[in-house]
Biopython code that builds the backbone (N, CA, C, O; Angstrom):
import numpy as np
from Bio.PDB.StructureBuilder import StructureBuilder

atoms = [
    (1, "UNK", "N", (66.475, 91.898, 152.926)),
    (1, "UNK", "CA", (67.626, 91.922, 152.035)),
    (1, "UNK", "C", (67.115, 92.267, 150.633)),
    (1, "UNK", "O", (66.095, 91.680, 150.273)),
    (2, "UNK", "N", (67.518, 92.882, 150.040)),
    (2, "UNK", "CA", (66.771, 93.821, 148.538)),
    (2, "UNK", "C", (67.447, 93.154, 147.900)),
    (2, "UNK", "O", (68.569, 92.882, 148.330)),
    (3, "UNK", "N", (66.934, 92.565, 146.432)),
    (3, "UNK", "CA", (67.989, 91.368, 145.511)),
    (3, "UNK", "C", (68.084, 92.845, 144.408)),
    (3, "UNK", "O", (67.593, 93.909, 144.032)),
    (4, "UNK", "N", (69.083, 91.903, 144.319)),
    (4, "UNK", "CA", (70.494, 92.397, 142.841)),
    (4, "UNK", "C", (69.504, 92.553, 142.051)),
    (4, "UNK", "O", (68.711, 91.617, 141.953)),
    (5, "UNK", "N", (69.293, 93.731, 141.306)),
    (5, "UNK", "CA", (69.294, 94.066, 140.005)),
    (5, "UNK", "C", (69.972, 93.426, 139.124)),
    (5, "UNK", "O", (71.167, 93.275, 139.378)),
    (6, "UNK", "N", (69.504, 92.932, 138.006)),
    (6, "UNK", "CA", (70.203, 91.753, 136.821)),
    (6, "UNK", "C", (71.169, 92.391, 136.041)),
    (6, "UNK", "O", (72.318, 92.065, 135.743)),
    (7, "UNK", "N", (70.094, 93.914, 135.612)),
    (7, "UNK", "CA", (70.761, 94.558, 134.164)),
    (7, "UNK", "C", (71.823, 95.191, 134.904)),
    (7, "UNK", "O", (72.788, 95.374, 134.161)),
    (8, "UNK", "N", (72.089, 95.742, 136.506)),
    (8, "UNK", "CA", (72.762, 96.405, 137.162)),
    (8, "UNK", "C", (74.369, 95.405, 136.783)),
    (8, "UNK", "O", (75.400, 95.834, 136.266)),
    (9, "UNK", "N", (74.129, 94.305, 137.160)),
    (9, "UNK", "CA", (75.272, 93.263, 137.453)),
    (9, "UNK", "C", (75.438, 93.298, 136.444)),
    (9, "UNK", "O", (76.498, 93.866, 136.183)),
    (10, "UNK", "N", (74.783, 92.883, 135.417)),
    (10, "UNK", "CA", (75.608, 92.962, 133.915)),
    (10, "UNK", "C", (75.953, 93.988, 133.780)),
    (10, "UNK", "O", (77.068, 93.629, 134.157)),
    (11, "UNK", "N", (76.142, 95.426, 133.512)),
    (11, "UNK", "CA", (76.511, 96.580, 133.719)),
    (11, "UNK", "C", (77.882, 96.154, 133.968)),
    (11, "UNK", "O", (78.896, 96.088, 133.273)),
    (12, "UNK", "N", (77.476, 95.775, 135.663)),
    (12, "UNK", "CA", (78.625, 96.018, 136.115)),
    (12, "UNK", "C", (80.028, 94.871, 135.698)),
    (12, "UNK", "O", (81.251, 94.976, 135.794)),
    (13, "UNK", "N", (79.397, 94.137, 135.366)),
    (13, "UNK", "CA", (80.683, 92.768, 134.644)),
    (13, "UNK", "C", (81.045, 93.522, 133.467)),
    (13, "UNK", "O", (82.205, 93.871, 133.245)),
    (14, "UNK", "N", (80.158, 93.753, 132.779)),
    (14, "UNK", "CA", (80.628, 94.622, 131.247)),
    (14, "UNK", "C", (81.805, 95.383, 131.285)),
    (14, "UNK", "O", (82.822, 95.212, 130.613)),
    (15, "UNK", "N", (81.412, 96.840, 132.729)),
    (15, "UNK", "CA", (82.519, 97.452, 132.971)),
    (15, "UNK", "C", (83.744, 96.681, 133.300)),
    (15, "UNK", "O", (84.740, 97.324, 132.968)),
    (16, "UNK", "N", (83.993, 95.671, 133.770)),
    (16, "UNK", "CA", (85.043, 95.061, 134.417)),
    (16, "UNK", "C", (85.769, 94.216, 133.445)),
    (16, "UNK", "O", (86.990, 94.078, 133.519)),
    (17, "UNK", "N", (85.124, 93.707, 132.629)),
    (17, "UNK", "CA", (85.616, 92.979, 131.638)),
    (17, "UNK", "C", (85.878, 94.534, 129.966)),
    (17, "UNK", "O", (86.463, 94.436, 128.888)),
    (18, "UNK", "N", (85.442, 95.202, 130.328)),
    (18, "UNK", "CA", (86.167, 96.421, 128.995)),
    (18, "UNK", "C", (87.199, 97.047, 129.669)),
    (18, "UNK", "O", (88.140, 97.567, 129.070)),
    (19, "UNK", "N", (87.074, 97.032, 131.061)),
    (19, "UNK", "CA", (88.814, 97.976, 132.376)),
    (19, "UNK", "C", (89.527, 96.882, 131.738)),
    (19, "UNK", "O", (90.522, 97.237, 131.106)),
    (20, "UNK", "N", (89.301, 95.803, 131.746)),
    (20, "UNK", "CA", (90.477, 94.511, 131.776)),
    (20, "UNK", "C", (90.869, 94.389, 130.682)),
    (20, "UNK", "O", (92.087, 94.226, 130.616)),
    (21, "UNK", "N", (89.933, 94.404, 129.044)),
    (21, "UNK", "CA", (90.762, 94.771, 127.890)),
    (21, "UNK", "C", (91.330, 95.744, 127.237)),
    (21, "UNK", "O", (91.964, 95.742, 126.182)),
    (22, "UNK", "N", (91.008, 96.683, 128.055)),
    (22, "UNK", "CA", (91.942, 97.918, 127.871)),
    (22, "UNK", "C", (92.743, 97.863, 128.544)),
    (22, "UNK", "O", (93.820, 98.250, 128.090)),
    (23, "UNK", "N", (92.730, 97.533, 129.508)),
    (23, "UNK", "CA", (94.817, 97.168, 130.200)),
    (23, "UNK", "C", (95.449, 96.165, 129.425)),
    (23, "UNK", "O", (96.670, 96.062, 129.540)),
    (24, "UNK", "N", (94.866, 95.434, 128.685)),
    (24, "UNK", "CA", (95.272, 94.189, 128.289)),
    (24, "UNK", "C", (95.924, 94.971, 126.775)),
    (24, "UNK", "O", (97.014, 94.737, 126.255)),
    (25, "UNK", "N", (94.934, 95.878, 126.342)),
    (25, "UNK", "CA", (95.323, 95.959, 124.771)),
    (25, "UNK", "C", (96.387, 97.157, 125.024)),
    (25, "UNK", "O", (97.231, 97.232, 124.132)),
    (26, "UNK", "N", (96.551, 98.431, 126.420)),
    (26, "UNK", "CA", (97.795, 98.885, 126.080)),
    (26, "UNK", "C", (98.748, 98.916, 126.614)),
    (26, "UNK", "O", (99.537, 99.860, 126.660)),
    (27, "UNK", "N", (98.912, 96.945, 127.562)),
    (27, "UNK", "CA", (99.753, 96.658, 127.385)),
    (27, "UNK", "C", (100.415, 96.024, 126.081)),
    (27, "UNK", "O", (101.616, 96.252, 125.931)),
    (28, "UNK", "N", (99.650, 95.119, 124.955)),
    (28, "UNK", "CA", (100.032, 95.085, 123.944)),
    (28, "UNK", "C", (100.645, 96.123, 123.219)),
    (28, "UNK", "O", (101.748, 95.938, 122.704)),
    (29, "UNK", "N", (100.025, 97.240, 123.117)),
    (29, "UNK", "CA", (99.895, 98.599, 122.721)),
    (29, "UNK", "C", (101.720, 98.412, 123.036)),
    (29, "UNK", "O", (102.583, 97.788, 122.419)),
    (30, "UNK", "N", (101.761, 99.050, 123.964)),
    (30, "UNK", "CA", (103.115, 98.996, 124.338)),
    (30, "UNK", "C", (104.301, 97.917, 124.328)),
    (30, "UNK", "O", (105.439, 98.367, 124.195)),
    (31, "UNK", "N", (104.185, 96.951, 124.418)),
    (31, "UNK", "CA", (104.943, 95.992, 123.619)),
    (31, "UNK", "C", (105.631, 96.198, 122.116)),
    (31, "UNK", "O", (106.776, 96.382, 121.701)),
    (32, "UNK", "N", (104.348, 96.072, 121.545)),
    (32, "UNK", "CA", (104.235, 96.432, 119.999)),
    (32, "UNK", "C", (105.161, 97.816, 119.497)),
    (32, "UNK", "O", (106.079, 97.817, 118.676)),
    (33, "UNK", "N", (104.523, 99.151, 120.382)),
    (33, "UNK", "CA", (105.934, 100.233, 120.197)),
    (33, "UNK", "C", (107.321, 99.636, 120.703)),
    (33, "UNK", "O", (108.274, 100.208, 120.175)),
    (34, "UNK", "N", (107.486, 99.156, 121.127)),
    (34, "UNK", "CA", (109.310, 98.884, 121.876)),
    (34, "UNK", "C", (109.649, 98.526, 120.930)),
    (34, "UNK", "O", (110.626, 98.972, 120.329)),
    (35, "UNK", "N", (108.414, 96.996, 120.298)),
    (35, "UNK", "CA", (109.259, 96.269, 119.579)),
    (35, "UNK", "C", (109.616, 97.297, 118.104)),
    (35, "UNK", "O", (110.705, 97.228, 117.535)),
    (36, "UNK", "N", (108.631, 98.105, 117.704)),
    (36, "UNK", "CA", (108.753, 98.845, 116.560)),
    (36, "UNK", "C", (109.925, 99.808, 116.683)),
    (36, "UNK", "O", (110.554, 100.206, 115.702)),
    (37, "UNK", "N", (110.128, 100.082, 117.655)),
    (37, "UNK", "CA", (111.650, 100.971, 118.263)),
    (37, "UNK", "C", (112.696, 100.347, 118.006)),
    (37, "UNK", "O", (113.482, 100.846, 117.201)),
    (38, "UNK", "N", (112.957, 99.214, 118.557)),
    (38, "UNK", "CA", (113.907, 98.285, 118.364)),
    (38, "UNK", "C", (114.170, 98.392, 116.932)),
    (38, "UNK", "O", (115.198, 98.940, 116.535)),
    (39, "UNK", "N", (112.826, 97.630, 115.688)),
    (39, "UNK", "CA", (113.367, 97.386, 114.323)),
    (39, "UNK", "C", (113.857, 99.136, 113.401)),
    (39, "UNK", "O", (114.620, 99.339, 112.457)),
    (40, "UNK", "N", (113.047, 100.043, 114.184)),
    (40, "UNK", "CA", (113.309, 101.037, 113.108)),
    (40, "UNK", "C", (114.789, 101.615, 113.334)),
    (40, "UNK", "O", (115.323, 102.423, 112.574)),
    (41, "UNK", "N", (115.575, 100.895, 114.901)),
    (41, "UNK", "CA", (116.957, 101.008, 115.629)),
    (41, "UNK", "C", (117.935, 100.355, 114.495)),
    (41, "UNK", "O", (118.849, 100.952, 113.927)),
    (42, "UNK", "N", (117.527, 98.948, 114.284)),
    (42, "UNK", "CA", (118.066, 98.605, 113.850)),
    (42, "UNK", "C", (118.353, 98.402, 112.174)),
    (42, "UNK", "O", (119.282, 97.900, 111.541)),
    (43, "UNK", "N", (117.008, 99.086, 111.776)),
    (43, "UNK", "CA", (117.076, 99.785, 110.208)),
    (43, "UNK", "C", (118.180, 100.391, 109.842)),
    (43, "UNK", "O", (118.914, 100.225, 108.869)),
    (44, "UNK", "N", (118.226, 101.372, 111.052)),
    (44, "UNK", "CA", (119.210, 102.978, 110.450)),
    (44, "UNK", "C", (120.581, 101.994, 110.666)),
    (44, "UNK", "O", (121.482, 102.061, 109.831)),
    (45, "UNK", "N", (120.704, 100.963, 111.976)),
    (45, "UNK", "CA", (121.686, 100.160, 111.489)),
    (45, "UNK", "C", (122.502, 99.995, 110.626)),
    (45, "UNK", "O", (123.562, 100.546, 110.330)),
    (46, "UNK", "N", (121.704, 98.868, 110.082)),
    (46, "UNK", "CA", (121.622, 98.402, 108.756)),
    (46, "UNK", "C", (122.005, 99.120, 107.372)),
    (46, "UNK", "O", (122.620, 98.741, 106.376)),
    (47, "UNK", "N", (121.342, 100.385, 107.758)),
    (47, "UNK", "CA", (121.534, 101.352, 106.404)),
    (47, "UNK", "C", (122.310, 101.604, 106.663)),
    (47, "UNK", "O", (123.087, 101.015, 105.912)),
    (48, "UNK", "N", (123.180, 102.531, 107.728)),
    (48, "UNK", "CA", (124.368, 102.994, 107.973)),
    (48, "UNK", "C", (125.622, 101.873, 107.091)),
    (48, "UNK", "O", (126.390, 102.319, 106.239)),
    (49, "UNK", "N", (125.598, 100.632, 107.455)),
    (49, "UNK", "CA", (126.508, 99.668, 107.106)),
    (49, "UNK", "C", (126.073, 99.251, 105.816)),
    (49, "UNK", "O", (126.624, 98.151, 105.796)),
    (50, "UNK", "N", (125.500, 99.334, 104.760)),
    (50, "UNK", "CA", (124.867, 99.489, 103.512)),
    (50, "UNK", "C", (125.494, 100.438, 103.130)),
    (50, "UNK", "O", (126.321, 99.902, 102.392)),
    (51, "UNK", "N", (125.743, 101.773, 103.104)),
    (51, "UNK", "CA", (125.939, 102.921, 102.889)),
    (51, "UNK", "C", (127.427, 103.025, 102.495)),
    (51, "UNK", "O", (128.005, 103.465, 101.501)),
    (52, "UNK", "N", (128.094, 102.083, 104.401)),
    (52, "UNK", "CA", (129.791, 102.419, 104.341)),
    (52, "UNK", "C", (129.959, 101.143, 103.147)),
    (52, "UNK", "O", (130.583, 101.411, 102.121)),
    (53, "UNK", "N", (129.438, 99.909, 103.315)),
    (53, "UNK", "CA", (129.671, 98.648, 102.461)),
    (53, "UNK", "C", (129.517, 99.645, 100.892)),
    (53, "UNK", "O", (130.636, 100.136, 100.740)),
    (54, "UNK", "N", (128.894, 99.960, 100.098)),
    (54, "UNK", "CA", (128.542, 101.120, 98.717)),
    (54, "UNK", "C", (129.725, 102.027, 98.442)),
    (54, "UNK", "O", (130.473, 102.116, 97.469)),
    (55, "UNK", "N", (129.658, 102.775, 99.782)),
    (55, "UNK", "CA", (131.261, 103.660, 99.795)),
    (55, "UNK", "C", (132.097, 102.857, 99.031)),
    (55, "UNK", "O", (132.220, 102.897, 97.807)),
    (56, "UNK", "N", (132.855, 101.883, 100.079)),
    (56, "UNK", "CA", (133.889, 100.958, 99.538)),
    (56, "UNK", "C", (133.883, 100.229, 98.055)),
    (56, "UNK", "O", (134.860, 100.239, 97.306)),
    (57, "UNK", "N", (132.442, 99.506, 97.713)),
    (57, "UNK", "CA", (132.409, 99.037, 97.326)),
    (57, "UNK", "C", (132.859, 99.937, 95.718)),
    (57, "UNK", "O", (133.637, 99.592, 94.829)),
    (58, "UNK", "N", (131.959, 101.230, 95.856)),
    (58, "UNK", "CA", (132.796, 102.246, 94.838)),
    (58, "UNK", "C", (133.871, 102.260, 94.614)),
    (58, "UNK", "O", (134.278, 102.177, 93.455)),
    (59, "UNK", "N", (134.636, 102.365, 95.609)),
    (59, "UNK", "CA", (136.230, 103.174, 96.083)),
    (59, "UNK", "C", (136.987, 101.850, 95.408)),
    (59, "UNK", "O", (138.095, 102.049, 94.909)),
    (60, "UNK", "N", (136.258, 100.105, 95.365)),
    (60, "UNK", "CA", (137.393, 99.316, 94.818)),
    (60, "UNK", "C", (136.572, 99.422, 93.610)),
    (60, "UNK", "O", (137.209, 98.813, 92.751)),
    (61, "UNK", "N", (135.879, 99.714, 93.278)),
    (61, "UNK", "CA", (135.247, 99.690, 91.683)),
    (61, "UNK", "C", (136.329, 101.067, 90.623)),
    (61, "UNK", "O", (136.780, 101.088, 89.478)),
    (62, "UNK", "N", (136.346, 102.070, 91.848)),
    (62, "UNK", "CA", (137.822, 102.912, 91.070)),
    (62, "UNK", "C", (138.626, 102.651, 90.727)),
    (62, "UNK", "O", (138.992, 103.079, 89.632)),
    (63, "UNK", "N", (139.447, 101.717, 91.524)),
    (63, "UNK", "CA", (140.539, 101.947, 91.389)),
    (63, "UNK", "C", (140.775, 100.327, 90.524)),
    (63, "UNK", "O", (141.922, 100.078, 90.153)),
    (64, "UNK", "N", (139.841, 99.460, 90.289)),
    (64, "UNK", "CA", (139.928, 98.672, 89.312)),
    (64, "UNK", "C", (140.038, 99.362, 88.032)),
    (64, "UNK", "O", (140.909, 99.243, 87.171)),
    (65, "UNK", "N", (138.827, 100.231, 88.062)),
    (65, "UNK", "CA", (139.087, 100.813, 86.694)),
    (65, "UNK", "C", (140.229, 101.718, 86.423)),
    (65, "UNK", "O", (140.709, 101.758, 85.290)),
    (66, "UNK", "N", (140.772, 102.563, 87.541)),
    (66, "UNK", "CA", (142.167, 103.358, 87.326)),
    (66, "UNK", "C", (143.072, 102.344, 86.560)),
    (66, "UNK", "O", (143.649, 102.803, 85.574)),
    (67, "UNK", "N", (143.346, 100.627, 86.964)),
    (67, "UNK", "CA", (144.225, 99.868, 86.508)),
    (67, "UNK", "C", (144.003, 99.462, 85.627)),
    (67, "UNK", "O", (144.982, 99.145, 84.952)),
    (68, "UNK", "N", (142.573, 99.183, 85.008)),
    (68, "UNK", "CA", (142.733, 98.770, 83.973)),
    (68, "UNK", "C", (143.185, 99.901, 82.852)),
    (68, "UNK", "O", (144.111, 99.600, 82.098)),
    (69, "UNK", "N", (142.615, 101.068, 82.738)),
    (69, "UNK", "CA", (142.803, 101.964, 81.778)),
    (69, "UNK", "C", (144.692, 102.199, 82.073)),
    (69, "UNK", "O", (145.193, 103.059, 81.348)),
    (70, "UNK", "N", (145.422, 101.658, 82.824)),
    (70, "UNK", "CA", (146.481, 102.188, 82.467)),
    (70, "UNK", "C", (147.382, 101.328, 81.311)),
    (70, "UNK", "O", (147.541, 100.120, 81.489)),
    (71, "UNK", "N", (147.787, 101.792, 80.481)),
    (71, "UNK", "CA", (148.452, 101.183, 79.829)),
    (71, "UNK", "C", (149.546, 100.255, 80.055)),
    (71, "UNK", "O", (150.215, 100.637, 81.016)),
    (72, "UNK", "N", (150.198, 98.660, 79.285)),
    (72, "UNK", "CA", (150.701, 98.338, 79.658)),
    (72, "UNK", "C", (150.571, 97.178, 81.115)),
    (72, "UNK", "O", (151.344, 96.229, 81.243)),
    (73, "UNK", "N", (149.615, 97.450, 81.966)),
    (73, "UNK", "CA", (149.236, 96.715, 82.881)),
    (73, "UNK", "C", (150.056, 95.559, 83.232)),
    (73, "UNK", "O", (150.713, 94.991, 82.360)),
    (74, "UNK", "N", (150.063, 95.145, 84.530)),
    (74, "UNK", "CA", (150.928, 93.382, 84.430)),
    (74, "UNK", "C", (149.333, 92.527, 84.258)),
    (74, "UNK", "O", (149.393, 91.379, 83.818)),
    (75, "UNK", "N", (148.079, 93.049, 84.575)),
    (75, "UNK", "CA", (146.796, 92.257, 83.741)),
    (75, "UNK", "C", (146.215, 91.706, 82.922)),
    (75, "UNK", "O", (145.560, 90.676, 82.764)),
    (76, "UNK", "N", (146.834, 93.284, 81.939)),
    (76, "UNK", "CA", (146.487, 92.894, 80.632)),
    (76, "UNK", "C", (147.868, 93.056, 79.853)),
    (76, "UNK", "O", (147.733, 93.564, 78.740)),
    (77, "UNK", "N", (149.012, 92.764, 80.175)),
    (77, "UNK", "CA", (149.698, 92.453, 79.629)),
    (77, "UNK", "C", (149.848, 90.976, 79.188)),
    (77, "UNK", "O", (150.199, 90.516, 78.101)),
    (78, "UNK", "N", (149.342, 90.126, 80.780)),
    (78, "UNK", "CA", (149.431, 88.968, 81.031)),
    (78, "UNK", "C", (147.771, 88.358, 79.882)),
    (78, "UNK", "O", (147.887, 87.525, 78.983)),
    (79, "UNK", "N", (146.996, 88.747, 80.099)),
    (79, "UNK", "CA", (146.040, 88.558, 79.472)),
    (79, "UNK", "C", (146.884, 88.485, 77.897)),
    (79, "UNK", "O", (147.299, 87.343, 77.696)),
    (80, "UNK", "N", (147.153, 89.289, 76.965)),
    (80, "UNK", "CA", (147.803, 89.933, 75.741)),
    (80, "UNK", "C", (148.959, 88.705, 75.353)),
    (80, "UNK", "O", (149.317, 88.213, 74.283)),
    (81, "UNK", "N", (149.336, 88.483, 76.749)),
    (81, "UNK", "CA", (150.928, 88.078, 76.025)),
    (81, "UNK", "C", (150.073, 86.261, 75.802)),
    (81, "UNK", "O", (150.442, 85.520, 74.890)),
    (82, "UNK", "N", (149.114, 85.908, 76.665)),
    (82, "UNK", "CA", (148.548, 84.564, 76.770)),
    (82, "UNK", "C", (147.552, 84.333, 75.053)),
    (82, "UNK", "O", (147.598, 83.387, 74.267)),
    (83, "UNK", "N", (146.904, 85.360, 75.004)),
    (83, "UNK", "CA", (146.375, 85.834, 73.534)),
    (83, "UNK", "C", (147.341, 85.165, 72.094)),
    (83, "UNK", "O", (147.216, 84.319, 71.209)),
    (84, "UNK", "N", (148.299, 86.152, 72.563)),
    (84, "UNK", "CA", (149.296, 85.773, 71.829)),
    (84, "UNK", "C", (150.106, 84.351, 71.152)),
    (84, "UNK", "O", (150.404, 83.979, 70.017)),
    (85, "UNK", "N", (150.279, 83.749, 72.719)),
    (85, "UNK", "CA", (150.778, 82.607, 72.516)),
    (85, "UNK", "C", (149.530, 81.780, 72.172)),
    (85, "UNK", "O", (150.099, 81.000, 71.409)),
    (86, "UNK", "N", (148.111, 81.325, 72.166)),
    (86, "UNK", "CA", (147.419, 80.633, 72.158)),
    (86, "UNK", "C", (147.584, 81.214, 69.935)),
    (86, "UNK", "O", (147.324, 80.421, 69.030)),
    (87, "UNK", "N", (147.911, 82.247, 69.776)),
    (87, "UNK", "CA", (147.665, 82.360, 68.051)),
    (87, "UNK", "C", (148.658, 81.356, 67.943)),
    (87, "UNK", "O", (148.093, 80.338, 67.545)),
    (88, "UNK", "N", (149.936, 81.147, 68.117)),
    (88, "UNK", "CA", (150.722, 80.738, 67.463)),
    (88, "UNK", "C", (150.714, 79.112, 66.798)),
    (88, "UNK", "O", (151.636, 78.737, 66.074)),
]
sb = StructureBuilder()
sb.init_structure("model")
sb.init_model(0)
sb.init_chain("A")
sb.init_seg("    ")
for serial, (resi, resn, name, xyz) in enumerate(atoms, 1):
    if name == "N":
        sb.init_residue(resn, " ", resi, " ")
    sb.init_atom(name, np.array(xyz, "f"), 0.0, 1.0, " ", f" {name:<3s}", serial, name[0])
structure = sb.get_structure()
């Protein structure tokens, strides 16, 4: 019976244990992309509804200011006429 070579067996564990962390790391590997898929999914999300929320948020910032600049206002009338009475 011919005995095992030492440096052979270590060799050969070495190989078996670097096969095993390389399956190991791209399965991480791959985890790690999904999960990065997922957040950059839910970025454009996010921005999308940022974007429409800005829209709007303009669109009532207009038309506040359309009312105030109009003359007369029931706002600033009410504001004016309260002015008023607090001089007297």
């Amino acid at each position: 019976m011919p005995l095992a070579c030492p440096s052979r067996t270590i060799h050969h564990s070495h190989d078996a244990i670097m096969r095993n962390w390389k399956s190991i790391m791209e399965k991480v590997n791959s985890k790690l992309q999904m999960e990065n898929i997922h957040i950059m999914q839910e970025n454009e999300r996010l921005r999308k509804t940022a974007e429409l929320l800005d829209q709007e948020n303009q669109a009532l910032l207009t038309q506040l200011k359309q009312r105030l600049a109009v003359p007369g206002n029931s706002s600033s009338s009410a504001s004016n006429s309260k002015s008023k009475r607090s001089k007297k």
